[in-house]
N, C-alpha and C positions, 0 to 999 in steps of 0.2 A: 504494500500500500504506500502511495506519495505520501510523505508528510512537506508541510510547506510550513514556514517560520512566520510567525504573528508578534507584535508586540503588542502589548493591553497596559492600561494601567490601573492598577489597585491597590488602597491599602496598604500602608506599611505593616498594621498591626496582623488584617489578611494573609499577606504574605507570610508573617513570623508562623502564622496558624497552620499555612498551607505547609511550611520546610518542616516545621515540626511535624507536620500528620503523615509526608512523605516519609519522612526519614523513621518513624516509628513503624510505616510499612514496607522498608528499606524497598522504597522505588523511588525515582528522582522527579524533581517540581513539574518536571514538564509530563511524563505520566501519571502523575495523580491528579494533573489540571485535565487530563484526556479522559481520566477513568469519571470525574466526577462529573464534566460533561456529557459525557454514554449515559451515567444513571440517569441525570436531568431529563435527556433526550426522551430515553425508555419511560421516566414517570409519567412527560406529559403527553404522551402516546398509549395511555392503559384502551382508549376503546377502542384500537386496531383489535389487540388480543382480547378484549373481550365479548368482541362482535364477533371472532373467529371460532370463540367455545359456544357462543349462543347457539351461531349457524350449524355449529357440531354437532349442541346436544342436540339439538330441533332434530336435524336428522336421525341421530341413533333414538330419539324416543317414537320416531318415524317407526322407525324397523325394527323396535323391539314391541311395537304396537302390533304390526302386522305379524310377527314370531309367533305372539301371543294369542290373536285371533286365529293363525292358521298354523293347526297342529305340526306335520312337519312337510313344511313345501323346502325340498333339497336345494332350490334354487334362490331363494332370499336368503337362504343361511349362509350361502357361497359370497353372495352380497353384501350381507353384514357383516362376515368376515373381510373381504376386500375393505369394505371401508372402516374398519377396524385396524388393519393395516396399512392403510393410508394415512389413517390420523396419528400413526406414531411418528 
């Protein structure tokens, strides 16, 4: 992956915060500014993944509706297995 060089400015007492919380997770300023970034990213991105598990369970409560209804049809099982599969 490119990395490309940014300057930013923040905080002298931020800074003391950040070399300390790097250095106590012995990675350096510039990866713990990457990593706390990624979390950011990921938190304020929660209803990609949770609109992903919605549209999952919908489906598997899909096909264990019809499992349920119809004793043993060999061919939805094959089905729900696939998409059992798929979802990992």
């Amino acid at each position: 992956m490119e990395s490309k060089r940014i300057q930013i400015r923040i905080p002298a007492r931020l800074l003391d915060q950040i070399d300390s919380l790097a250095q106590e997770n012995e990675i350096n300023r510039s990866q713990f500014i990457q990593n706390c970034i990624q979390v950011y990213i990921m938190e304020r991105e929660p209803h990609c993944l949770q609109e992903k598990l919605r549209v999952g369970y919908q489906i598997m409560a899909d096909l264990n509706l019809k499992l349920a209804e119809e004793d043993n049809d060999d061919g939805l099982l094959e089905h729900y297995e696939r998409q059992l599969a798929e979802a990992e």
